[in-house]
RODO-2510 file (C-alpha; in nm, 4 decimals, decimal comma):
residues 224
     n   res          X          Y          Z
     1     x     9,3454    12,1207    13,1175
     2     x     9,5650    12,2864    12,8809
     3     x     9,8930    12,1586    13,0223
     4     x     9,6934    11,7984    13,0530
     5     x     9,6568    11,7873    12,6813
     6     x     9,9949    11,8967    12,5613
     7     x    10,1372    11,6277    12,7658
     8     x     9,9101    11,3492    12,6417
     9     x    10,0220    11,4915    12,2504
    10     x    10,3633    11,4734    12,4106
    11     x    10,2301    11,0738    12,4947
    12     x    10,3582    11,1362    12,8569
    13     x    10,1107    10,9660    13,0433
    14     x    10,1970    10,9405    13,3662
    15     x    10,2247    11,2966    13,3871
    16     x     9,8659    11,3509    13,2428
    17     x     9,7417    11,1185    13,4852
    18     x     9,9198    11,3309    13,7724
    19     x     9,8177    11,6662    13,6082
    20     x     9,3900    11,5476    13,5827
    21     x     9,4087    11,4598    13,9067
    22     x     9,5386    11,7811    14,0805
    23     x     9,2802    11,9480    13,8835
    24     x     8,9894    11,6917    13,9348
    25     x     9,0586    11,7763    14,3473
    26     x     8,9488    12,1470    14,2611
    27     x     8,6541    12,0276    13,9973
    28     x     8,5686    11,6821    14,0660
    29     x     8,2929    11,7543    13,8002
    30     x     8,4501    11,7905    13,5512
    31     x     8,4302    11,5411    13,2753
    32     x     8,6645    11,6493    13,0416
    33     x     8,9595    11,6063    13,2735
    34     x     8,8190    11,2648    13,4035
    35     x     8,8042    11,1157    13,0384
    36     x     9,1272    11,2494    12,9521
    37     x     9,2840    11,0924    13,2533
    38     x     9,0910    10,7327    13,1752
    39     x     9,2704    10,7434    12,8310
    40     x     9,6303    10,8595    12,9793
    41     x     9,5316    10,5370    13,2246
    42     x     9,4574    10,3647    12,9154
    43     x     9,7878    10,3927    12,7119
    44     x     9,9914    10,3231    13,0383
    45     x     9,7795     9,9825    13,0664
    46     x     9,6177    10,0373    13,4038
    47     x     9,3046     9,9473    13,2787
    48     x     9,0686     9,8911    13,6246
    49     x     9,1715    10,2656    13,7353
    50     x     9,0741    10,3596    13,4129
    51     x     8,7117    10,1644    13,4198
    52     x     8,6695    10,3151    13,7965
    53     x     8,7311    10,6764    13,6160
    54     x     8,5006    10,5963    13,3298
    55     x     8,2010    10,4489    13,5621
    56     x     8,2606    10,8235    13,8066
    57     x     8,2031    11,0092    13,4442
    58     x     7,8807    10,7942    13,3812
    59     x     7,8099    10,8264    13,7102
    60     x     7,8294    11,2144    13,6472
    61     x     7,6367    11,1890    13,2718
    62     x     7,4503    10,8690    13,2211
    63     x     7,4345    10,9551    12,8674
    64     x     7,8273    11,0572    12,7889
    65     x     7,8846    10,8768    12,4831
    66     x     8,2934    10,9371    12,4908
    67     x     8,2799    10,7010    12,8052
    68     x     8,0971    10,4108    12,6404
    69     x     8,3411    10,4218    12,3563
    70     x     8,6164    10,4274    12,6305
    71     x     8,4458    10,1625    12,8108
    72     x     8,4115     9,9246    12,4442
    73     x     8,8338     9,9628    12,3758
    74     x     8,8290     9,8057    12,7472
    75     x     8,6545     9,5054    12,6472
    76     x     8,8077     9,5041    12,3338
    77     x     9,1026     9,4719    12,4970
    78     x     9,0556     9,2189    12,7180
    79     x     8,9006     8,9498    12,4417
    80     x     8,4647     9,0557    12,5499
    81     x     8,4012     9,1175    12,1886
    82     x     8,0544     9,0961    12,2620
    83     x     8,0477     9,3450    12,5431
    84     x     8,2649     9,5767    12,3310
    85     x     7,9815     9,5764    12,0236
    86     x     7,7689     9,7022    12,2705
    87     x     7,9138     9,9434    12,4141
    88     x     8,0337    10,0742    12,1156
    89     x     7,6777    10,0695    11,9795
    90     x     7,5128    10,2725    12,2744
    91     x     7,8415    10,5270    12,2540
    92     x     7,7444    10,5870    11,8409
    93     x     7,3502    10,5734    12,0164
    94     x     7,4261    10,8427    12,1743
    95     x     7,7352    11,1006    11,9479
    96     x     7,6097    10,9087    11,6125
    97     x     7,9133    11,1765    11,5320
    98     x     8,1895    10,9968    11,7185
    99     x     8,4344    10,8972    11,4486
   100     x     8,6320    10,7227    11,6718
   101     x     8,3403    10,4591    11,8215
   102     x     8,2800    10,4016    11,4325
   103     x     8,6075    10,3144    11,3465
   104     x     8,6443    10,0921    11,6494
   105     x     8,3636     9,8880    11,5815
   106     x     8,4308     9,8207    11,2398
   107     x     8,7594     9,6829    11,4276
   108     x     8,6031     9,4843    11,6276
   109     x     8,3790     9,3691    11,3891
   110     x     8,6613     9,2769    11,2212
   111     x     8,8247     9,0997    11,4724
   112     x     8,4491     8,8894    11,5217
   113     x     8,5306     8,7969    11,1376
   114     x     8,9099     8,7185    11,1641
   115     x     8,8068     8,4871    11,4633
   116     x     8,5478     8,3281    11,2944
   117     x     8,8234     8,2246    10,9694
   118     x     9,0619     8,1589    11,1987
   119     x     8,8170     7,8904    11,3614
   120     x     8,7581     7,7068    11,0221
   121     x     9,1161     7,6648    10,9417
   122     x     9,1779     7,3704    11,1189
   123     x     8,8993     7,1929    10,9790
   124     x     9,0067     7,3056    10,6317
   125     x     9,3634     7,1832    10,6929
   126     x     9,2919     6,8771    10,7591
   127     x     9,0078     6,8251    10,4779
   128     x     9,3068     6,9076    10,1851
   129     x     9,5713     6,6999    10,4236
   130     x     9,2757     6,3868    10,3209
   131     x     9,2375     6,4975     9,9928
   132     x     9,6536     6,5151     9,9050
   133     x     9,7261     6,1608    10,0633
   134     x     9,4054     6,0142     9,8498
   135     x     9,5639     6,1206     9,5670
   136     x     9,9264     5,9893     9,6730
   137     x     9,7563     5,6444     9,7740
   138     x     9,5879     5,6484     9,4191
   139     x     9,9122     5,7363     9,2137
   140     x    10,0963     5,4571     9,4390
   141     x     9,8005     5,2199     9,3260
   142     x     9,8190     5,3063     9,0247
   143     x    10,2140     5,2563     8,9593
   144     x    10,2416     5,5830     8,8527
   145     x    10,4915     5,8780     8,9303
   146     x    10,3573     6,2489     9,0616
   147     x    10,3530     6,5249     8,8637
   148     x    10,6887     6,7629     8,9492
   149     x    10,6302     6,9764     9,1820
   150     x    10,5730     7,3592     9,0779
   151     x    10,9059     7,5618     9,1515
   152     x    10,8244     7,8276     9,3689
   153     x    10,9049     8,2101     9,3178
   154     x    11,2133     8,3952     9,4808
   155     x    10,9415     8,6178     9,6817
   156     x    10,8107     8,2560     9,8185
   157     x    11,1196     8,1943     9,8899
   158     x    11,2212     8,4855    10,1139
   159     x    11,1862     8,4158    10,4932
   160     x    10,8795     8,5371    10,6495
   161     x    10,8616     8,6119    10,9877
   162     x    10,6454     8,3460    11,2467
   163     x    10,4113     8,4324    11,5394
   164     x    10,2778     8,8000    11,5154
   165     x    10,4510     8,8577    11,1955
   166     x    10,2407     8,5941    10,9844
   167     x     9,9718     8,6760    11,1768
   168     x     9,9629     9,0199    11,0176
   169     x     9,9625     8,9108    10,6738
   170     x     9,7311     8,6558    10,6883
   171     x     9,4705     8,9122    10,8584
   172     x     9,5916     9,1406    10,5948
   173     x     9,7033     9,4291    10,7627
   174     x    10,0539     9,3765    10,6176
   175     x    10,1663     9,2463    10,2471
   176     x    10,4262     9,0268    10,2669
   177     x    10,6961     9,2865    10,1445
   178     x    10,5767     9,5005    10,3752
   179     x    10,5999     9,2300    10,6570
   180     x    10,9855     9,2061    10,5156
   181     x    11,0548     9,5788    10,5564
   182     x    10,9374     9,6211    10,8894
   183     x    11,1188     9,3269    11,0106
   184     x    11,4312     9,4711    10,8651
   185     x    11,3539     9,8022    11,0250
   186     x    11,2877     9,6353    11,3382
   187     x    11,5901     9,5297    11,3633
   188     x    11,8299     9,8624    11,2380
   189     x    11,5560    10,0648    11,4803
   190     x    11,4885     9,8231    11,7630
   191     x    11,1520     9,8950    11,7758
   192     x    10,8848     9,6247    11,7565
   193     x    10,7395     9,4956    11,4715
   194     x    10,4005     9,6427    11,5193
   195     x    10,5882     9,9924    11,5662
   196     x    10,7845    10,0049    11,2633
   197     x    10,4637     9,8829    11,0163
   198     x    10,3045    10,2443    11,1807
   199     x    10,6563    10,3954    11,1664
   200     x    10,6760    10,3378    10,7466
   201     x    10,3568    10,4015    10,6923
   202     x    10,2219    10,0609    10,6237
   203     x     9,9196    10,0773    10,9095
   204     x     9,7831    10,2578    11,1335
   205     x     9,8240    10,2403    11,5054
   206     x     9,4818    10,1342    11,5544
   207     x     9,4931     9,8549    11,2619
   208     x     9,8111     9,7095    11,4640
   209     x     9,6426     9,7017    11,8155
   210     x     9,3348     9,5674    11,5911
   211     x     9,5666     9,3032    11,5152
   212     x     9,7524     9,2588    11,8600
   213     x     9,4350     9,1949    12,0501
   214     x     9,3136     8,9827    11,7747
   215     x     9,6167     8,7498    11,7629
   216     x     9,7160     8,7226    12,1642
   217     x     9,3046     8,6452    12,1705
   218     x     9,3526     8,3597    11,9711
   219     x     9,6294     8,2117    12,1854
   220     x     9,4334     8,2855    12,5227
   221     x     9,1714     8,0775    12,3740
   222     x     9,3886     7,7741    12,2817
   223     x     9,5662     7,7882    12,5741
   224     x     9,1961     7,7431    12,7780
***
C-alpha cells in the first residue's frame, strides 16, 4: 500500500494500477487498495475499469462514501450532470466530512449554472443584433449620421486566445491577463493551456477540469 501511494504522489499511474493489483490478489478485500487503484484508473482515463473497481468496493461496503464520490467525477466526466449531483449527494450522505465530494459538487453545480448562461446567449445575441439594426434603420430614416464609435483600450486590443481559451474567461476561471500569460507560457513551456493556468498559479487543477468538461460538454451537445 505504501509503495502504491508514493507512486500515485509520484502521478505514475500505471504503476499504481500494477502495484493494487498484485496486492488486491493477496487481499481482495481490501478497499483501500481497490479505491486507490479506481483513481490511478481514473487519471490514466480508463474510466469503465475504473467503474467495474468502484461497483467491487460497493459491492464490498454498500455504504463507502469515497466510492460514490468516485463514482459522481465519472459522470461528471462524461456530461450526466444529473447522475453526478446524486452521487455526490449520497457520498456527502454518507462522510458529510468528505471535502473532496463538497468541492466537487459545488463544481458541478457550477457547471449546471455555466450551462444554463451558456444556453441563453444565443437568444440574447440575437435580441441586441434586433435592437442595433433598429437603431441603424432609424438613424438612416432619419438622415442622420451615428454617433463615433468609442475607441477601444490597448488591453481590448490585445489578442485573446479562441476555443478553450475564451472559454475560460468567460466562465471566469481566468482574467483576461491571466488568459495572456498562460498562453505565452504555453508556448516557451509547451505545455497546454489548462496546465500552465495551474502551473502560475492562476487555478486550480480541479477549476481547469471544471472547465474542460464544461466546455467539450457544450460542443458534444451542439454537435447532437
Amino acid at each position: 500500500m505504501r509503495a502504491a501511494l508514493e507512486l500515485f504522489s509520484a502521478r505514475h499511474y500505471p504503476g499504481v494500477v500494477a502495484a493494487c493489483q498484485d496486492a488486491i490478489l493477496d487481499d481482495p478485500g481490501n478497499l483501500h487498495l481497490r479505491l486507490l487503484r479506481a483513481r490511478a484508473l481514473m487519471a490514466l482515463r480508463r474510466d469503465p475499469e475504473a467503474q467495474t473497481e468502484i461497483s467491487e468496493c460497493l459491492r464490498l461496503e454498500p455504504r463507502l462514501g469515497a466510492a460514490y464520490r468516485l463514482l459522481g467525477e465519472l459522470a461528471a466526466r462524461r456530461d450526466e450532470v444529473e447522475s453526478a449531483k446524486i452521487f455526490l449527494r449520497e457520498a456527502l450522505r454518507l462522510d458529510p466530512d468528505d471535502a473532496e465530494a463538497r468541492e466537487w459538487l459545488g463544481v458541478v453545480q457550477a457547471m449546471v449554472r455555466s450551462t444554463a448562461a451558456a444556453d441563453k446567449l444565443p437568444a440574447a445575441a440575437a435580441a441586441v443584433d434586433h435592437l442595433v439594426e433598429r437603431s441603424r434603420s432609424s438613424r438612416r430614416a432619419q438622415g442622420t449620421r451615428p454617433p463615433p464609435e468609442h475607441r477601444p483600450s490597448a488591453l481590448s486590443q490585445l489578442p485573446v486566445a479562441s476555443g478553450f481559451g475564451s472559454y475560460l474567461v468567460e466562465a471566469g476561471v481566468l482574467s483576461p491577463v491571466q488568459l495572456r500569460a498562460a498562453l505565452a507560457y504555453k508556448k516557451s513551456t509547451g505545455l497546454r493551456l489548462g496546465t500552465a493556468a495551474v502551473a502560475l498559479g492562476f487555478a486550480s487543477e480541479l477549476k481547469i477540469e471544471w472547465a474542460s468538461l464544461a466546455y467539450h460538454g457544450q460542443h458534444r451537445r451542439a454537435a447532437m
